[in-house]
C-alpha positions, 0 to 999 in steps of 0.5 A: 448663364450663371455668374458665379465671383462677382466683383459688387452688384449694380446699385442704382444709388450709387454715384459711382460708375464702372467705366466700361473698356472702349471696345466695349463701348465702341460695339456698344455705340455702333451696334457691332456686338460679337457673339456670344453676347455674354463673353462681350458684356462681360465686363457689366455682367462682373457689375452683378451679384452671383446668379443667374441671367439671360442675356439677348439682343440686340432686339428692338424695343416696344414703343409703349415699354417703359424704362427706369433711369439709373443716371440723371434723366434726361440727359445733360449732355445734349452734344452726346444725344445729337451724336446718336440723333444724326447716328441714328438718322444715318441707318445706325443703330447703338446698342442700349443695355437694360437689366430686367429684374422682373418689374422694371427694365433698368438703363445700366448703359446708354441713356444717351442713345435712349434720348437719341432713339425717343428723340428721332421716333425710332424703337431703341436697339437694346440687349436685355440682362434678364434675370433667370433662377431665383438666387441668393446674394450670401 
């Protein structure tokens, strides 16, 4: 897919968050996303500079795949990490997005459900932003 119009690009050092709509992060914490997955994460991929990416999942993650933080790690909010915890125990799976940017896998949302999976040993549930062609931010 190619993004063209982007309204900013994702920069790790920001503090500012996008909030994303609760449909969005309702799917996201259940694991029912729709198809096609770029029309359901569209509001995050309006986060990234134009160009284009590959979005796929939900799939699960390798246990040895390492992850960079783009939010205070680990988290602070333990009452969130439970939810997912008893979440997962229950046969749910919530959904993690990453964003693959060729050396790193960022979390650009759900390093909550990350803890929860690492926590209860089971592989993450993770859609990964890839970036495709090279491409120019001017």
């Amino acid at each position: 897919m190619t993004i063209s119009g982007g309204t900013g690009f994702l920069d790790v050092n920001t503090r500012a968050r996008a909030e994303l709509p609760q449909s969005l992060r309702i799917a996201l914490a259940t694991g029912q996303l729709r198809r096609p997955l770029a029309t359901t994460l569209g509001p995050v991929l309006d986060l990234l500079v134009d160009g284009d990416y590959r979005v796929s999942g939900p799939e699960r993650l390798p246990e040895d795949q390492l992850l960079t933080p783009t939010d205070v790690w680990p988290p602070s909010d333990e009452a969130r990490v439970g939810y997912y915890r008893t979440a997962i125990r229950s046969g749910h799976r919530p959904v993690a997005v990453l964003l693959a940017d060729g050396d790193r896998e960022l979390i650009i949302d759900g390093h909550h459900k990350i803890a929860a999976y690492r926590a209860e040993e089971v592989a993450p549930a993770v859609v990964r932003i890839s970036l495709g062609q090279a491409y120019s931010a001017s």
